[in-house]
OpenMM code with the backbone's topology and positions (N, CA, C; nanometers):
from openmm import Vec3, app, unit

residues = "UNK UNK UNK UNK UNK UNK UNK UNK UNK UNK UNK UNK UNK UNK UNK UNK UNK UNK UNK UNK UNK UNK UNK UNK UNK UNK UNK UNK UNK UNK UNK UNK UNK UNK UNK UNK UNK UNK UNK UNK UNK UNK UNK UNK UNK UNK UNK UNK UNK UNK UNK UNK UNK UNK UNK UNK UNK UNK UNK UNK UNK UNK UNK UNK UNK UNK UNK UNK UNK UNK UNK UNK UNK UNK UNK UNK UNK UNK".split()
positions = [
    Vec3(-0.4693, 0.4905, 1.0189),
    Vec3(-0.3962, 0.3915, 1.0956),
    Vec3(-0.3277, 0.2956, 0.9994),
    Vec3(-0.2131, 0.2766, 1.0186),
    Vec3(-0.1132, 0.2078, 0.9155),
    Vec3(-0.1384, 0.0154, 0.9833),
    Vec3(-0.0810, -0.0353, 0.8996),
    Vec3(-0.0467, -0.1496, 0.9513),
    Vec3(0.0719, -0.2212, 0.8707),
    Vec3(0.1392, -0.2738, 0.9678),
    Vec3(0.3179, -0.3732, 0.9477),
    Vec3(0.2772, -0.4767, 0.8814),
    Vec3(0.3390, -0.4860, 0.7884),
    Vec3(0.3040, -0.5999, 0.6294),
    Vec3(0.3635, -0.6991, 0.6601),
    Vec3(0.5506, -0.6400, 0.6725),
    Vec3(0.6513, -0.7068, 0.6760),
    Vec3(0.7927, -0.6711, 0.7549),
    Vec3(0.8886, -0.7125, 0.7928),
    Vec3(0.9802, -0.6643, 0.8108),
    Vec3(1.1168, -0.7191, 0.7743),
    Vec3(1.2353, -0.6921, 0.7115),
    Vec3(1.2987, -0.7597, 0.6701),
    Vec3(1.4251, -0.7204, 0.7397),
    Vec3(1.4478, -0.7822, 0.8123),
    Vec3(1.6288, -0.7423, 0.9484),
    Vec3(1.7221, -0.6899, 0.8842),
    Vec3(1.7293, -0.7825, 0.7379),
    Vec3(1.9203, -0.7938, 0.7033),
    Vec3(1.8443, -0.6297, 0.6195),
    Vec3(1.7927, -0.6296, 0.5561),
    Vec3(1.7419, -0.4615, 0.5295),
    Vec3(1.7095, -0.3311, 0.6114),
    Vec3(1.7126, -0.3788, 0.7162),
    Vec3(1.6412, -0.3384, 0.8657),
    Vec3(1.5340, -0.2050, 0.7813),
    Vec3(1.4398, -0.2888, 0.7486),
    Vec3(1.3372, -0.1867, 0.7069),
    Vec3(1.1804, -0.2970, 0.6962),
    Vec3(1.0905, -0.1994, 0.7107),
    Vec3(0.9309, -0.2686, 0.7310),
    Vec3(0.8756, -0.1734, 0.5737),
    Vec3(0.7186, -0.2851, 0.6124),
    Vec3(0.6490, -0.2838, 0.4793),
    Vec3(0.5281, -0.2273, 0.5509),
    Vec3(0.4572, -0.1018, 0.5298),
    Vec3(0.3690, -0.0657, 0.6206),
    Vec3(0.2372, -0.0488, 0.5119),
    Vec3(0.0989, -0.0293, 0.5120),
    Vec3(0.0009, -0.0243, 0.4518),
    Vec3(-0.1319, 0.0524, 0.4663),
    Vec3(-0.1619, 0.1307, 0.4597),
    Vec3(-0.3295, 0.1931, 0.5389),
    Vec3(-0.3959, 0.1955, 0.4509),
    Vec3(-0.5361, 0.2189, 0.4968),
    Vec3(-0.6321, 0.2219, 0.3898),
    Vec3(-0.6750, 0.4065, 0.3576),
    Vec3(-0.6593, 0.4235, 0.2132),
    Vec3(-0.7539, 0.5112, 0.1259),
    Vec3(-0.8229, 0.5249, 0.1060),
    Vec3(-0.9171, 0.6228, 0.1518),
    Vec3(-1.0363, 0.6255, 0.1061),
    Vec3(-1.0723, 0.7431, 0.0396),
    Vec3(-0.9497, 0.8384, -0.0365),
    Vec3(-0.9700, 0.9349, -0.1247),
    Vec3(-0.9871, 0.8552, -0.2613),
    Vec3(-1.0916, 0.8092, -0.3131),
    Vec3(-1.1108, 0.7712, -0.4584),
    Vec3(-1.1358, 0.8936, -0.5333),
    Vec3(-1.1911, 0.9686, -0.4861),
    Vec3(-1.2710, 1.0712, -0.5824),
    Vec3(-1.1803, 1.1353, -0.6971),
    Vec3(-1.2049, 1.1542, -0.8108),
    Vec3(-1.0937, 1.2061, -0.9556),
    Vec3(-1.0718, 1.0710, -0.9890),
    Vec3(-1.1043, 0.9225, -0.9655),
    Vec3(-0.9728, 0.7980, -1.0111),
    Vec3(-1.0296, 0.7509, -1.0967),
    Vec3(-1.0282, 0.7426, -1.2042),
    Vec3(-1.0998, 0.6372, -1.2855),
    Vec3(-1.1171, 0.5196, -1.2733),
    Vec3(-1.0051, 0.4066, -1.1930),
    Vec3(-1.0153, 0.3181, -1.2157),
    Vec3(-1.0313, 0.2791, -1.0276),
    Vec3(-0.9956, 0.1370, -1.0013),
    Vec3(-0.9759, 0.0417, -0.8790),
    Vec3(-0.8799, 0.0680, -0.8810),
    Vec3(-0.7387, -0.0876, -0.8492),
    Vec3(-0.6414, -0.1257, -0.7955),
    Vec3(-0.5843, -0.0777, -0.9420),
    Vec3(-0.4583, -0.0541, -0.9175),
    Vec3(-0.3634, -0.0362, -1.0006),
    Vec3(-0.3302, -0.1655, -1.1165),
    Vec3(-0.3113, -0.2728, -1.0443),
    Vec3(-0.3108, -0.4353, -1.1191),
    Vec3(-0.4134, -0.4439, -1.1575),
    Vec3(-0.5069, -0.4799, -1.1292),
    Vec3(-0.6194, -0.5425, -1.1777),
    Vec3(-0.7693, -0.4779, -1.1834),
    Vec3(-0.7716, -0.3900, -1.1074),
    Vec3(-0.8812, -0.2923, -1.1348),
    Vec3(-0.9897, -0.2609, -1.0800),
    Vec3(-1.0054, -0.4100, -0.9583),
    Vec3(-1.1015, -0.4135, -0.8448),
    Vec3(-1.0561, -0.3114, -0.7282),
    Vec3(-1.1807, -0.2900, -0.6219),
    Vec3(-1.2275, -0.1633, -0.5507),
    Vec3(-1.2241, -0.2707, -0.4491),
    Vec3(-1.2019, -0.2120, -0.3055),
    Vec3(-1.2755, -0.3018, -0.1961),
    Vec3(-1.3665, -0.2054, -0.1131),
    Vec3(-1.4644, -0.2585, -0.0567),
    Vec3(-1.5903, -0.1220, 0.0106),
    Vec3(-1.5955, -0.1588, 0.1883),
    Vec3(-1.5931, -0.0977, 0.2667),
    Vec3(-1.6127, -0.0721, 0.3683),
    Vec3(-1.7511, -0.0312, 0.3926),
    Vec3(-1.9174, -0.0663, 0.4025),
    Vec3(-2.0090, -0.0519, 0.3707),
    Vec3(-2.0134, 0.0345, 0.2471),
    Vec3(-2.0549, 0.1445, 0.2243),
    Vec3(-2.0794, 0.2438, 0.0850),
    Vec3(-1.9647, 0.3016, 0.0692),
    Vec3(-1.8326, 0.2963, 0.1119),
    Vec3(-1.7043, 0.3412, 0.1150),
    Vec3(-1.6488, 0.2981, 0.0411),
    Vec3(-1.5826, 0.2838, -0.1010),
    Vec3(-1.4713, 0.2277, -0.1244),
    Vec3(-1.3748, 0.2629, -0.1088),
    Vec3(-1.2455, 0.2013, -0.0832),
    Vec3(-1.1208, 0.2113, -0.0439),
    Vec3(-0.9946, 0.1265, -0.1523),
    Vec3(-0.8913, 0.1586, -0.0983),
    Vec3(-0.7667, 0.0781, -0.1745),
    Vec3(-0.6560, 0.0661, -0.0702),
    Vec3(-0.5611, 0.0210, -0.0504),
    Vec3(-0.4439, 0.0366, -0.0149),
    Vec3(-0.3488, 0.0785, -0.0472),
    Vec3(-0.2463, 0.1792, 0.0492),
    Vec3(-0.1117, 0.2762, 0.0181),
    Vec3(-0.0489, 0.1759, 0.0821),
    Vec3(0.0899, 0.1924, -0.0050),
    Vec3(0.2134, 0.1154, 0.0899),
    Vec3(0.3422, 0.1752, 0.0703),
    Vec3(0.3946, 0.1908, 0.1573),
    Vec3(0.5422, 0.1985, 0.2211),
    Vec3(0.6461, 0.1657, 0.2894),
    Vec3(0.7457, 0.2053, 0.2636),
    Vec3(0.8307, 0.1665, 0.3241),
    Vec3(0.9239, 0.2578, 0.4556),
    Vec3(0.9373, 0.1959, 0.5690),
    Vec3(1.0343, 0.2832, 0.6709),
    Vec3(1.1426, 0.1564, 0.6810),
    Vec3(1.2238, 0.2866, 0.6754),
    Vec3(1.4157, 0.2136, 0.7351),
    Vec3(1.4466, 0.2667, 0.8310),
    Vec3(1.5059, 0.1817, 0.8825),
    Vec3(1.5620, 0.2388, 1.0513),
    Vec3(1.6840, 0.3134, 1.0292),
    Vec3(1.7877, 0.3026, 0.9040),
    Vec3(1.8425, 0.4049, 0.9025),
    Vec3(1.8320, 0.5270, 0.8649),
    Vec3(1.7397, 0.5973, 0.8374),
    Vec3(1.6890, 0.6971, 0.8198),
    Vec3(1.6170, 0.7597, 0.9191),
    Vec3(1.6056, 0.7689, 1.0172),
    Vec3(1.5198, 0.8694, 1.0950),
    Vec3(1.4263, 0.8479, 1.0862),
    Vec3(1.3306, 0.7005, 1.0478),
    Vec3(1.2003, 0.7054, 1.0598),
    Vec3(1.0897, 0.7630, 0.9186),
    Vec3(1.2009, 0.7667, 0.8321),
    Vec3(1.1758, 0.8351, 0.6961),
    Vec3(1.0514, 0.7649, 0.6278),
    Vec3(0.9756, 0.7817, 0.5650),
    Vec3(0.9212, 0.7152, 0.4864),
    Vec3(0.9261, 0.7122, 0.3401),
    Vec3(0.9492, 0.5776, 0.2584),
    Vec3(0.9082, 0.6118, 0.1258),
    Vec3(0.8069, 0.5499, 0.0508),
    Vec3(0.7512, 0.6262, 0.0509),
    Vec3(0.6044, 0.6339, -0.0415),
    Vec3(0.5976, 0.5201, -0.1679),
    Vec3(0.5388, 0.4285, -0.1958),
    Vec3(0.5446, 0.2927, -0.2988),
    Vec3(0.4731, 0.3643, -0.4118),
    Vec3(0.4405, 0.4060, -0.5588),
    Vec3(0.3342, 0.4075, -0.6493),
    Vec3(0.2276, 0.3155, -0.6434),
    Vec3(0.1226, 0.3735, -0.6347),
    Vec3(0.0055, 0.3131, -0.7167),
    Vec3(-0.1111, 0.2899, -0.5146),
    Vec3(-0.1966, 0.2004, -0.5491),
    Vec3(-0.2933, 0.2130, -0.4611),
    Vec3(-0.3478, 0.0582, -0.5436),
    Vec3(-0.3364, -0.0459, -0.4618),
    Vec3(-0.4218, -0.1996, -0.4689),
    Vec3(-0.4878, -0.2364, -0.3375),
    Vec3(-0.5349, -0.3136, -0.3842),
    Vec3(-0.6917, -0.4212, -0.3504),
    Vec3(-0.6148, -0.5334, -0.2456),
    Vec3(-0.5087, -0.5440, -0.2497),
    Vec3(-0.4770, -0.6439, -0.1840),
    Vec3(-0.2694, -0.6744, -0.1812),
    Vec3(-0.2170, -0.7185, -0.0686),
    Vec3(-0.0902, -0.7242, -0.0922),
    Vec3(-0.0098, -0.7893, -0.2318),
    Vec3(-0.0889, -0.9066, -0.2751),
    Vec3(-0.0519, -0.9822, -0.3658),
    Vec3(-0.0534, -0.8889, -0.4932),
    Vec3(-0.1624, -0.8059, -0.5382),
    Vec3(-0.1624, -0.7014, -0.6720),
    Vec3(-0.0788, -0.6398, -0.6354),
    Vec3(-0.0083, -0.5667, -0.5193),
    Vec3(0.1193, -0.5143, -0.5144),
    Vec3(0.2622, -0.5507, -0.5533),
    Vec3(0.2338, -0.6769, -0.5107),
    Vec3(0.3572, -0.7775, -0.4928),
    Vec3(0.3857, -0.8042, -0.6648),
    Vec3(0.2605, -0.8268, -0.7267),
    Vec3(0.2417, -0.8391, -0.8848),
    Vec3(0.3119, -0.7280, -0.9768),
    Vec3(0.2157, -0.6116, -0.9404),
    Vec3(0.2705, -0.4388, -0.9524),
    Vec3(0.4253, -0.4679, -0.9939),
    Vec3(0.4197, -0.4781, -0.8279),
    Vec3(0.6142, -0.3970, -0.8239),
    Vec3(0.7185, -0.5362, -0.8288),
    Vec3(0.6907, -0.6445, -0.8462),
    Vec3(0.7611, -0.7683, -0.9256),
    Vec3(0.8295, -0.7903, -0.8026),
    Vec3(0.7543, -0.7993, -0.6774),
    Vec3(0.8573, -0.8769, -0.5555),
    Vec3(0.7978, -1.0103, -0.5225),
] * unit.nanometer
topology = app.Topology()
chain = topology.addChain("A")
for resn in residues:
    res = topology.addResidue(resn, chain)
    for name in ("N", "CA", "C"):
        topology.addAtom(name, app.Element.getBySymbol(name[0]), res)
């Protein structure tokens, strides 16, 4: 289940997010900084993307997997 981050009009495109819970192979946490977040014995991270309305509903896929919007925001320098 995804969830709407953001949406920006004059871009007409949203910021969408779900949680991961494929860790297994990763060496590390968050991409920025390196922390895990756990869902009882689960740890998880966050995926994020992007959909534009001019595209058909397209999605594009962001790099990396963080702990929180802000290590993203850090990440990718927005």
């Amino acid at each position: 289940m995804s969830r709407l981050m953001s949406r920006d009009p004059f871009a007409r495109s949203d910021l969408h997010r779900a949680r991961d819970y494929a860790m297994k192979g990763r060496n590390s946490g968050c991409d920025h900084c390196g922390t895990t977040k756990f869902a009882g014995n689960a740890p998880y991270l966050f995926r994020y993307w992007v959909e534009r309305d001019d595209r058909n509903g397209r999605r594009d896929d962001l790099r990396g997997l963080f702990c929180s919007q802000w290590c993203f925001r850090m990440y990718h320098g927005n």
